[in-house]
ZAVONU-582341 format. One line per field, with one value per residue (C-alpha): residue number from 1; residue in one letter; x, y negated, z negated. Coordinates in Angstrom, 1 decimal. Each point is the difference from the previous one (the first is absolute). Layout:
N
k = c(NUM | ...)
r = c(A | ...)
px = c(X | ...)
py = c(Y | ...)
pz = c(Z | ...)
//
This chain:
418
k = c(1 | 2 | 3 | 4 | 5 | 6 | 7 | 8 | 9 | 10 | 11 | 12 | 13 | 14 | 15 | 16 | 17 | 18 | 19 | 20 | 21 | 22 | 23 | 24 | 25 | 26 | 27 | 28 | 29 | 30 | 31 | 32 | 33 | 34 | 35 | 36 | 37 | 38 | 39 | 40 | 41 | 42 | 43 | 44 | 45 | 46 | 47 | 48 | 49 | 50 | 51 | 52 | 53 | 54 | 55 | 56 | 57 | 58 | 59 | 60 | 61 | 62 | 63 | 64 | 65 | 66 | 67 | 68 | 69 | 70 | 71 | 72 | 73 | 74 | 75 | 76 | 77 | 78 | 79 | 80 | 81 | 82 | 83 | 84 | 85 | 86 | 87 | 88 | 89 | 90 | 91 | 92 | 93 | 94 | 95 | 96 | 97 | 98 | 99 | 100 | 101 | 102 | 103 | 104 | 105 | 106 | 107 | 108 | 109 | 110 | 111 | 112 | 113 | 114 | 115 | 116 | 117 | 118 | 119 | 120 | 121 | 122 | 123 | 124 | 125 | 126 | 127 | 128 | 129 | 130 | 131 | 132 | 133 | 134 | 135 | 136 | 137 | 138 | 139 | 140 | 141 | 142 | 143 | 144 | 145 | 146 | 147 | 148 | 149 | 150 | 151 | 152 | 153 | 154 | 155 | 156 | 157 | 158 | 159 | 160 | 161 | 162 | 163 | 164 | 165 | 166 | 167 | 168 | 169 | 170 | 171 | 172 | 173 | 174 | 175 | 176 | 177 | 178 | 179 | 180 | 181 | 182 | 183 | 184 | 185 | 186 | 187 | 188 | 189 | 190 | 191 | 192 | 193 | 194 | 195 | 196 | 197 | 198 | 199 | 200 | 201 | 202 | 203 | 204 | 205 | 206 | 207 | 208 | 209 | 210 | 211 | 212 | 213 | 214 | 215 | 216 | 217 | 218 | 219 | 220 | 221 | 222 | 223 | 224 | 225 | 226 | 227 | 228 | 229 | 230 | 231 | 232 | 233 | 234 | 235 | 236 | 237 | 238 | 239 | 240 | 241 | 242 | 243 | 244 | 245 | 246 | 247 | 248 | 249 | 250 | 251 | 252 | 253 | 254 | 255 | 256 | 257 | 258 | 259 | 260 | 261 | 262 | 263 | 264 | 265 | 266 | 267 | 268 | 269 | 270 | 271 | 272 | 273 | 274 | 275 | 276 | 277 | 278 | 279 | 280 | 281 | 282 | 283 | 284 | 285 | 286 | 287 | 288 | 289 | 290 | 291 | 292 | 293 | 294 | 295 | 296 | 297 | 298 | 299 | 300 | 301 | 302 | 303 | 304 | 305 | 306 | 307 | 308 | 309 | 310 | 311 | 312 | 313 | 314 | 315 | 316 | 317 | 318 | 319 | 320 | 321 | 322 | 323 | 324 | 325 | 326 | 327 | 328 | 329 | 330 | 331 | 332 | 333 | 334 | 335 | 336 | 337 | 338 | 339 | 340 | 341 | 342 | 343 | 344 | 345 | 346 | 347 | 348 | 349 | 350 | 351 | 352 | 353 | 354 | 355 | 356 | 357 | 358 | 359 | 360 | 361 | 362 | 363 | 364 | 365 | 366 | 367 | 368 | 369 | 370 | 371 | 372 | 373 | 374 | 375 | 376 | 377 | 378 | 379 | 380 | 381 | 382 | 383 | 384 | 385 | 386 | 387 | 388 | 389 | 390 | 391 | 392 | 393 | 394 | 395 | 396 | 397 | 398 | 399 | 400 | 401 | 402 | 403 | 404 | 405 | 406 | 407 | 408 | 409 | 410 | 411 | 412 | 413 | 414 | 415 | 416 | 417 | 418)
r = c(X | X | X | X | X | X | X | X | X | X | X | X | X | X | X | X | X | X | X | X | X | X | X | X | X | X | X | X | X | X | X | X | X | X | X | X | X | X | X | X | X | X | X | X | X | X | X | X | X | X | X | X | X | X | X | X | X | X | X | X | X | X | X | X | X | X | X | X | X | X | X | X | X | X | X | X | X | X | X | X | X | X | X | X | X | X | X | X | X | X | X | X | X | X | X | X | X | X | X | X | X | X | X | X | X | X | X | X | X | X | X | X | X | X | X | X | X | X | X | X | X | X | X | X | X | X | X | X | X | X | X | X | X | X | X | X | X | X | X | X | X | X | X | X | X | X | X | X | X | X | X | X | X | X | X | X | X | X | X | X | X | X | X | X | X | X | X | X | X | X | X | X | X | X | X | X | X | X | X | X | X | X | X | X | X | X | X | X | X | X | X | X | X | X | X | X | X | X | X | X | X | X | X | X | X | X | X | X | X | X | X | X | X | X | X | X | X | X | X | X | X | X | X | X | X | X | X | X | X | X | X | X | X | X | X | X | X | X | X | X | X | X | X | X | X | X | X | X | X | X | X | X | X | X | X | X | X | X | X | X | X | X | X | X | X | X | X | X | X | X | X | X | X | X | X | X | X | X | X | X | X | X | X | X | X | X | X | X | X | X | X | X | X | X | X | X | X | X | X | X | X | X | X | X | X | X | X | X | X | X | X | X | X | X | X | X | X | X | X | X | X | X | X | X | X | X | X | X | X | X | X | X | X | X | X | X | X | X | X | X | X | X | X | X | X | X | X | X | X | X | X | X | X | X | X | X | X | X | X | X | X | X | X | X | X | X | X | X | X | X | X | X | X | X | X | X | X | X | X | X | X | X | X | X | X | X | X | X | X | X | X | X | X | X | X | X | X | X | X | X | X | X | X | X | X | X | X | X | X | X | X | X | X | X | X | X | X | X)
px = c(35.3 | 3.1 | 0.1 | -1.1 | 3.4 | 2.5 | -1.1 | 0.9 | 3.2 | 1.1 | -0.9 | 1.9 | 2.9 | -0.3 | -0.4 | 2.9 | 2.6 | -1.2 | 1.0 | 3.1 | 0.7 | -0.6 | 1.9 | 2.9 | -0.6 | 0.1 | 2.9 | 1.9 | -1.8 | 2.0 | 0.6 | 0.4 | 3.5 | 0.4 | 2.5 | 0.5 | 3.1 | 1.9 | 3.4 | 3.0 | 2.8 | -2.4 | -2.0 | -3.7 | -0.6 | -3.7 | -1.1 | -2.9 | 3.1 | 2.7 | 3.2 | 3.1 | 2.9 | 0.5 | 3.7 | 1.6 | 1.5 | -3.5 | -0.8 | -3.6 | -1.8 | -3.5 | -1.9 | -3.5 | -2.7 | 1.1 | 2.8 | 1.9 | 0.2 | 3.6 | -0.1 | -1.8 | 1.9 | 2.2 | 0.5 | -3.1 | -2.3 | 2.1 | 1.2 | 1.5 | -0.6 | 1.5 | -2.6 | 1.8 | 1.3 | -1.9 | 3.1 | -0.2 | 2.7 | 1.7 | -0.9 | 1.1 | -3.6 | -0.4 | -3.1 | -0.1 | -2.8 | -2.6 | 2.9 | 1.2 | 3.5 | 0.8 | 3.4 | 0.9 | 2.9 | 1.8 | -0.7 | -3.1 | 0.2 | 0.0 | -4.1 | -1.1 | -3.4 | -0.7 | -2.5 | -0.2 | -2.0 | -1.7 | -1.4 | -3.0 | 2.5 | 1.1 | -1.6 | -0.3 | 1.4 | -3.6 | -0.9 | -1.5 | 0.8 | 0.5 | -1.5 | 2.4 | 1.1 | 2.4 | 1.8 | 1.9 | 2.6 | 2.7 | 3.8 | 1.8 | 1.9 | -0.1 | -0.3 | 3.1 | 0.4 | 1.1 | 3.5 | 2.0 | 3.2 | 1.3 | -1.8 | 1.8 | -3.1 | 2.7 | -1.7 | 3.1 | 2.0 | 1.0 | -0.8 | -1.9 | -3.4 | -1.2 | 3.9 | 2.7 | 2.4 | 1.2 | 2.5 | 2.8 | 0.1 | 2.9 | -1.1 | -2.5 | 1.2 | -1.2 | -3.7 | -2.7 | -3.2 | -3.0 | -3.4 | -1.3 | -2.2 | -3.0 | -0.9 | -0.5 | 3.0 | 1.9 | 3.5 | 2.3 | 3.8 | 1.9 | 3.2 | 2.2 | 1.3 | 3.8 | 0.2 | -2.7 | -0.6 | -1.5 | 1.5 | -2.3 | 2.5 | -0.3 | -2.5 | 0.7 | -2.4 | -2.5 | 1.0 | 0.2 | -3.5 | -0.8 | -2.7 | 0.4 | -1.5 | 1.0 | -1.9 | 0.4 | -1.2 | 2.6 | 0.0 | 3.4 | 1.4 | -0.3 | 3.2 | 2.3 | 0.3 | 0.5 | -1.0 | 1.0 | -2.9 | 0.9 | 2.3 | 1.2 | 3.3 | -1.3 | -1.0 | 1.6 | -3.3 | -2.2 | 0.0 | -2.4 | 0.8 | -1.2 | 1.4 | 2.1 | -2.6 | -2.5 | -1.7 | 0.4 | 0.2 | 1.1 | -0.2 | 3.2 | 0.5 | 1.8 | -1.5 | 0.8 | 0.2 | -0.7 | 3.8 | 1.6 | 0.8 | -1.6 | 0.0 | -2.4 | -2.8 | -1.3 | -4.2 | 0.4 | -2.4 | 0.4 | -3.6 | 0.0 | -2.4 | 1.5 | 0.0 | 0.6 | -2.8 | -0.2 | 1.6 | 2.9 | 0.1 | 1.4 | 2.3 | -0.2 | -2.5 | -1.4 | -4.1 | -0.6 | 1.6 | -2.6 | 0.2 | 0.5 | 1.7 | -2.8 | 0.3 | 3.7 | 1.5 | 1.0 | 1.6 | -2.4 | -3.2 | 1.0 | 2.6 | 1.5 | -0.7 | -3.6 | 0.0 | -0.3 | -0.9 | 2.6 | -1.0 | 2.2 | -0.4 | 1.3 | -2.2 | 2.7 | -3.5 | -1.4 | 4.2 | -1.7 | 1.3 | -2.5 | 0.6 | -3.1 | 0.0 | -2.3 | -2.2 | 0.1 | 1.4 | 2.7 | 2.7 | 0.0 | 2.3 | -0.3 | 3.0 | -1.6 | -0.2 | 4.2 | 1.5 | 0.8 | 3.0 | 0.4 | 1.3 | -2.7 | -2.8 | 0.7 | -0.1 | -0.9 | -0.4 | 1.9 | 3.3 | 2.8 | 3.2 | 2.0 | 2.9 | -1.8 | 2.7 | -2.2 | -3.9 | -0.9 | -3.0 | 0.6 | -2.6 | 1.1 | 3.0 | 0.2 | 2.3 | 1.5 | 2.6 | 2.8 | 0.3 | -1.2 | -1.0 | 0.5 | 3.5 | -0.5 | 0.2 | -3.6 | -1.3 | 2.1 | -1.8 | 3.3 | 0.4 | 0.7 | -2.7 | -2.4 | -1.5 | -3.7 | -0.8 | -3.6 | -1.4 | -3.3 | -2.6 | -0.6 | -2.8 | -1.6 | 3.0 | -1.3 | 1.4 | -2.2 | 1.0 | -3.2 | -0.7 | -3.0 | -2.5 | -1.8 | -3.0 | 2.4 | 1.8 | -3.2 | -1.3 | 3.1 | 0.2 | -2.9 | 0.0 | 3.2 | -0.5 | 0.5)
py = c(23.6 | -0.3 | 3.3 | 1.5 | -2.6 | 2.0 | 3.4 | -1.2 | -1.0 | 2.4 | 2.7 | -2.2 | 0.3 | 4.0 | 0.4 | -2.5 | 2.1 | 3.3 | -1.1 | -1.3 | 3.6 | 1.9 | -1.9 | 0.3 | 3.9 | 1.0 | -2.4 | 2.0 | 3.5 | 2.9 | -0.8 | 2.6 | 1.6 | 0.9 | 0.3 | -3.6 | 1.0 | 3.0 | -0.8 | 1.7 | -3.3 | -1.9 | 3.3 | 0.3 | 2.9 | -0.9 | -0.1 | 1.8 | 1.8 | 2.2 | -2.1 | 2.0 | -2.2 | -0.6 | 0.1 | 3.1 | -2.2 | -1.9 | -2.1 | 0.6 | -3.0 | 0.8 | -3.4 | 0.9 | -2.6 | 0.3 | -0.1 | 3.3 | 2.0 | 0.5 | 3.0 | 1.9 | -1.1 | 3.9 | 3.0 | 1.9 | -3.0 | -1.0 | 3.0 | 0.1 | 3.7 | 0.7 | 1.7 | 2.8 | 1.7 | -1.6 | -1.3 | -2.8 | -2.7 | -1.3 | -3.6 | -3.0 | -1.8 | -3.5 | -2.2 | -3.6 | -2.1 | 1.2 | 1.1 | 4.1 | 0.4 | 3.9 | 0.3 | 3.4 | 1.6 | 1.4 | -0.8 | 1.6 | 2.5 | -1.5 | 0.7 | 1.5 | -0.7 | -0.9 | -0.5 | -2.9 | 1.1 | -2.9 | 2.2 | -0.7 | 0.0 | -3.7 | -2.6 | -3.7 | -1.9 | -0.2 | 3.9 | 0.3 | 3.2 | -0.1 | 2.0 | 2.6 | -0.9 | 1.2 | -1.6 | 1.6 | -1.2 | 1.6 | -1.1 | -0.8 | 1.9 | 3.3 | 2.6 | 1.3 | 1.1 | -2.1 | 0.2 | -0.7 | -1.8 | -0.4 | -0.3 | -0.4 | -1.0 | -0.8 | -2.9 | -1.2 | -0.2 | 2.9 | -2.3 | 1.7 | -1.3 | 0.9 | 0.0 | -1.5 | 2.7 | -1.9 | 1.1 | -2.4 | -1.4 | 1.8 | 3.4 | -0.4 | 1.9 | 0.3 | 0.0 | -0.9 | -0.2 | 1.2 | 0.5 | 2.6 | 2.8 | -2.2 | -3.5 | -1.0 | 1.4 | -2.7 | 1.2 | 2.7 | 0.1 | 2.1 | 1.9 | 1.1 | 3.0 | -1.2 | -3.3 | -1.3 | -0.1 | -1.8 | 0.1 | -1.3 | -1.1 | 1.6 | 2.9 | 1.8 | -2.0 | 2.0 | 3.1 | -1.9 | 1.8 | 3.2 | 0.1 | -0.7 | -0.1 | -0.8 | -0.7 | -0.7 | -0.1 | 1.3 | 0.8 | 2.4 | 0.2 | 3.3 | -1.1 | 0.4 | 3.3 | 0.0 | -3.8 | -1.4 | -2.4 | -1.3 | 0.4 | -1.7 | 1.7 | 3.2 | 2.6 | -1.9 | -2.0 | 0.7 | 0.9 | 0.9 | 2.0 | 1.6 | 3.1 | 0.9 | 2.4 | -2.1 | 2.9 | -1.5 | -3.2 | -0.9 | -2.6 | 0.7 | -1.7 | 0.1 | 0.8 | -0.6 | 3.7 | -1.5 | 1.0 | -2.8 | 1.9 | -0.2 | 1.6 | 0.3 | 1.3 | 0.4 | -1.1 | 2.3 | 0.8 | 2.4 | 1.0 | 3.6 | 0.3 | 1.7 | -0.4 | 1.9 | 2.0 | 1.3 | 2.6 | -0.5 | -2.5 | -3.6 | -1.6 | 0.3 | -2.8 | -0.2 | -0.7 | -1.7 | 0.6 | -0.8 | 2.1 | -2.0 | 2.8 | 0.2 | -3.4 | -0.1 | -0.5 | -2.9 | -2.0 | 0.2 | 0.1 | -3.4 | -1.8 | 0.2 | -3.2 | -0.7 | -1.6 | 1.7 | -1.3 | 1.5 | 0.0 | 2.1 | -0.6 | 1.3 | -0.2 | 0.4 | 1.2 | 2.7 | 1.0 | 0.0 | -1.1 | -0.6 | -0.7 | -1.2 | -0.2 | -2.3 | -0.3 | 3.5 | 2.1 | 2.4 | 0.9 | 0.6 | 1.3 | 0.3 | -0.4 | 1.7 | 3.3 | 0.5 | 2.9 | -0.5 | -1.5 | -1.5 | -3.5 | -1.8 | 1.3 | -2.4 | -3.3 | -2.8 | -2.6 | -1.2 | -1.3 | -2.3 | 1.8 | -1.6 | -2.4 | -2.9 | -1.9 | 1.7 | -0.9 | -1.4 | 1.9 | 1.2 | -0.4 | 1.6 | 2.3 | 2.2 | -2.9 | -3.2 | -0.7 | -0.8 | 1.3 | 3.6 | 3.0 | 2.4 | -0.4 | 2.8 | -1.6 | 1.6 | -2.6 | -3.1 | -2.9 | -0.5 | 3.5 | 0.1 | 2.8 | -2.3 | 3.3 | -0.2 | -3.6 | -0.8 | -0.5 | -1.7 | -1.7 | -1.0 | -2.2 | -0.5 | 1.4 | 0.5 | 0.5 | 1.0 | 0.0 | 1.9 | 3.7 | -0.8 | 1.9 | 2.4 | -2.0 | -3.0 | 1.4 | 0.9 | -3.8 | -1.4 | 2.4 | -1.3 | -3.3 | -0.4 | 2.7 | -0.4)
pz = c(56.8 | -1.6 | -1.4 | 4.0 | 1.1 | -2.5 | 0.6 | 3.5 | -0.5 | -2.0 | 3.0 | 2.1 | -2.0 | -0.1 | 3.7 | 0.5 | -2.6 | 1.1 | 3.7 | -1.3 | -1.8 | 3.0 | 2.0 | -1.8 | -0.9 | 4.2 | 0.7 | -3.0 | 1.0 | 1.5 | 4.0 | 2.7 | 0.0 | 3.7 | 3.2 | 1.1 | 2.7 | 0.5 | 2.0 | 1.0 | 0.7 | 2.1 | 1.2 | -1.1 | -1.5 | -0.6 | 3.5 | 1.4 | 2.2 | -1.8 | 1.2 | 2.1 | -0.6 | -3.7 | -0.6 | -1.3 | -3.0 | -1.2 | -3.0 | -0.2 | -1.5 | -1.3 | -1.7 | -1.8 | -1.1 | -3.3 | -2.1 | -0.6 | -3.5 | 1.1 | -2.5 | 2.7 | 2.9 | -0.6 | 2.6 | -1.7 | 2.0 | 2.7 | 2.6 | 3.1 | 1.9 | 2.9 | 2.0 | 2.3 | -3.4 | -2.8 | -1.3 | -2.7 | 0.4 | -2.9 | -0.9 | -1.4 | -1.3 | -1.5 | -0.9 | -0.7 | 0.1 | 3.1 | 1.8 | -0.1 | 1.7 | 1.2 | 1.2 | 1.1 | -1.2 | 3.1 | 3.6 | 1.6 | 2.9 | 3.0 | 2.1 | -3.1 | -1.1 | -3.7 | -2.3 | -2.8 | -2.8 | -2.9 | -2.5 | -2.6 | -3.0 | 1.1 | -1.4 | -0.9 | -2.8 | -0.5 | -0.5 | 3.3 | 1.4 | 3.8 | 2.6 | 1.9 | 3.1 | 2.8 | 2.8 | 2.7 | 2.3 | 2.4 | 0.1 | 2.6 | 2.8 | 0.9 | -2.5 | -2.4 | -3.2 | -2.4 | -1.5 | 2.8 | -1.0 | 4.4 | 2.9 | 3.5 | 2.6 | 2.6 | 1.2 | 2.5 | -3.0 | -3.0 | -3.1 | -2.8 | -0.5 | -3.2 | -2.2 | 0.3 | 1.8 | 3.2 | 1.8 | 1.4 | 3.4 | 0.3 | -1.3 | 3.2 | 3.2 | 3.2 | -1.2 | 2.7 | -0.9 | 1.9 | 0.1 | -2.6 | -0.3 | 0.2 | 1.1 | -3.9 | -1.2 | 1.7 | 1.4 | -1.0 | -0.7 | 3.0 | -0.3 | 2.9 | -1.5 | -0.3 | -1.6 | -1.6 | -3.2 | -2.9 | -3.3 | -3.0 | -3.4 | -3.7 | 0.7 | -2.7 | -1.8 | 2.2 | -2.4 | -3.2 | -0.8 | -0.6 | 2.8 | 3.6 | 2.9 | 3.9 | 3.2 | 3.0 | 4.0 | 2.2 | 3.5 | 1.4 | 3.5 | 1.1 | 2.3 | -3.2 | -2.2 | -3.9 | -1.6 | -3.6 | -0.3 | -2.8 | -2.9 | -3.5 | -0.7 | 2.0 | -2.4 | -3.2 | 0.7 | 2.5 | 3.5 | 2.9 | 2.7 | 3.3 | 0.5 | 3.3 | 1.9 | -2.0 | -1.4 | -3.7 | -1.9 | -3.4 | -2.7 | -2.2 | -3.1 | -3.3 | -2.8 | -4.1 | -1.5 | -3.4 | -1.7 | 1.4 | 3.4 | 3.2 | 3.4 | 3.1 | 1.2 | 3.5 | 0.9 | 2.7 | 2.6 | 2.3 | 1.5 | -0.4 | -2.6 | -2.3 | -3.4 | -3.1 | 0.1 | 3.5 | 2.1 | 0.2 | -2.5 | 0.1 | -2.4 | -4.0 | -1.1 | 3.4 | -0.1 | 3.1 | 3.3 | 3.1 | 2.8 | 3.3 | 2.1 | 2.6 | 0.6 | 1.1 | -3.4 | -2.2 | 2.1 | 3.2 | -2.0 | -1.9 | 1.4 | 3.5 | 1.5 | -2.2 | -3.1 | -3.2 | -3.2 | -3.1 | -3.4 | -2.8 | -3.5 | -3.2 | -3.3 | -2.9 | -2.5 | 2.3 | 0.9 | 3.6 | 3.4 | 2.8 | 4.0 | 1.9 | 3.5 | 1.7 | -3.2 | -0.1 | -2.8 | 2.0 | -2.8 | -4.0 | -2.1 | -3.6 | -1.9 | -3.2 | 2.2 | -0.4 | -2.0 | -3.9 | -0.1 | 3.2 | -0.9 | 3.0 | -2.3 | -2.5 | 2.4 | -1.4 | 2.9 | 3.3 | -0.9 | 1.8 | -0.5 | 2.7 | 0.3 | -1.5 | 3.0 | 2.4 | -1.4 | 3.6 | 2.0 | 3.1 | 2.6 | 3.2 | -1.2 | -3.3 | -2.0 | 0.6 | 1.6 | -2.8 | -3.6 | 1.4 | -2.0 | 2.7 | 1.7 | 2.7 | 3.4 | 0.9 | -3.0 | 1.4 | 2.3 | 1.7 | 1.0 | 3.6 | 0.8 | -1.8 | -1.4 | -1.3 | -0.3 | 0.7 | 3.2 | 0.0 | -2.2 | -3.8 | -1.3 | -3.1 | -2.2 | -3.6 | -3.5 | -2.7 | -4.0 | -0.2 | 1.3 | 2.5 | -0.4 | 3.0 | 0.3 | 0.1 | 2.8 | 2.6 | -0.9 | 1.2 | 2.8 | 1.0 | -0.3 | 2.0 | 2.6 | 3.7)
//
């Protein structure tokens, strides 16, 4: 019996250390590594809905049930793609603890949908390889590219809503503001075609890079002829105009012709549809000239009395400048396309070359009013005649550091469309 009572025990004892041993083995065994929360500030990113309103500056904050090998926390596993061009966003990625902080690098596009992508090559400090996942969410706003450095909405004031390029109470004349093209583009900044103006301090900054890019909404009285839109130092900048018998329209700008020179060049767009390889032909470098002449012209097909959305761009790489029209492509020339030896074919980027006394933008006239470029009477807001100031509408003023690309332009045309 005693022999039955220790053979007994002693099984006891096994069972009792064996428990003991597995216990411990699946408390220290490998645990899941998985998506706890997915935010973007205090935005859920890991919803069963994609969210619409995360911020266009997020921190996204990503905590797993698991602790990070922070090793594999890099760009190679973590990806931000925007989705209407399949861009990747540059990144700045962290990991500490459970907890994987994505900061993007620059400010997202405005209504732009993007994708987060988790990829299999994280994993825990554990060795457990995670399971890809994705995550989608949409900023903010309307659509626009990003890259914009100003952005005048005109929402009964002229402040800039994205920089920091306010113009002075002062520098603020006889503005009204009124409703816009659409109910959700709030109101509109008026101009009575002899005083007002709106002049927006040390804009050649929007030049200091090599790219550019302007848009805006506009909408011209047909009751005045011949309109400077807007202007930084007239052509020593850039200027928009509206021609006299409206049957043209140009973006002129200055332009760095790489030797330390620079000199101007006209976006013009003239609706004729000729360009350098039809007959007759159009201008040297000319690639893209749309042909509106059935429709009245430039001027009555786009902007008498109806808005018109204005997008020119210059993309110092390609040496190409590009005017869209109501998301539409209308005018290209192709600076590469000038003779050997013409000093414009070696143009490097837009360029300030003003009087650095006269940096302020113009919105309303071709300058501001003190530290001119231009001394001619026709170019000076106290001019009697009050000769070409603008006469009508501007919303949603933009400037780019960035040449925007075509797809970029029809998304924003449509987004903000009346």
């Amino acid at each position: 019996m005693k022999k039955t009572r220790w053979i007994l025990s002693g099984m006891l004892t096994i069972a009792l250390i064996t428990l003991v041993m597995v216990s411990c083995d699946d408390d220290d065994g490998p645990r899941a590594f998985t998506i706890d929360t997915a935010t973007a500030g205090a935005i859920d990113l890991n919803g069963a809905t994609s969210p619409s309103d995360v911020p266009v500056d997020p921190t996204i904050t990503v905590t797993f049930t698991s602790d990070i090998d922070a090793s594999t926390a890099t760009n190679a596993n973590v990806k931000l793609i925007r989705d209407y061009d399949d861009a990747e966003i540059p990144l700045t990625i962290s990991a500490t603890g459970t907890t994987l902080t994505v900061t993007p690098d620059d400010d997202l596009a405005t209504g732009a949908l993007y994708q987060l992508n988790l990829g299999s090559g994280l994993k825990s400090t554990q060795a457990i390889p995670f399971v890809a996942v994705s995550r989608t969410f949409t900023t903010e706003g309307s659509f626009a590219p990003s890259g914009v450095v100003a952005h005048y909405t005109f929402e009964n004031n002229a402040d800039d809503v994205i920089g920091s390029y306010d113009p002075t109470a002062t520098d603020v004349v006889a503005i009204e503001y009124v409703a816009s093209r659409k109910v959700g583009a709030g109101t509109a900044a008026s101009f009575n075609g002899t005083t007002s103006i709106i002049e927006i301090p040390n804009a050649d900054e929007f030049l200091d890079n090599k790219d550019f890019t302007l848009s805006f909404w506009v909408k011209a009285s047909s009751t005045k002829n011949g309109q400077f839109v807007l202007g930084l130092g007239a052509w020593k900048g850039f200027q928009f105009e509206i021609a006299g018998d409206w049957a043209w329209v140009k973006l002129a700008s200055q332009y760095d012709q790489g030797d330390g020179t620079t000199d101007s060049e006209d976006a013009f767009y003239n609706g004729n549809g000729q360009t350098k390889d039809t007959t007759p032909a159009g201008w040297l470098g000319w690639t893209v000239n749309k042909d509106v002449t059935a429709s009245g012209g430039v001027g009555e097909t786009y902007f008498k009395d109806k808005w018109a959305n204005v997008v020119v761009t210059y993309n110092a790489t390609t040496k190409v400048n590009t005017m869209y029209i109501n998301g539409e492509r209308v005018k290209e020339h192709d600076f590469n396309l000038w003779a050997t030896g013409e000093k414009k074919k070696g143009i490097v980027g837009v360029k300030y070359a003003g009087d650095p006394a006269g940096n302020k933008l113009a919105l309303g006239f071709i300058q501001a009013r003190e530290n001119r470029i231009i001394t001619d009477d026709w170019a000076n807001y106290a001019h009697v005649d009050a000769k070409n100031h603008f006469k009508g509408e501007l919303d949603d003023v933009r400037i780019f550091s960035v040449p925007v690309t075509a797809t970029e332009v029809t998304l924003m045309y449509n987004s903000e469309k009346p």
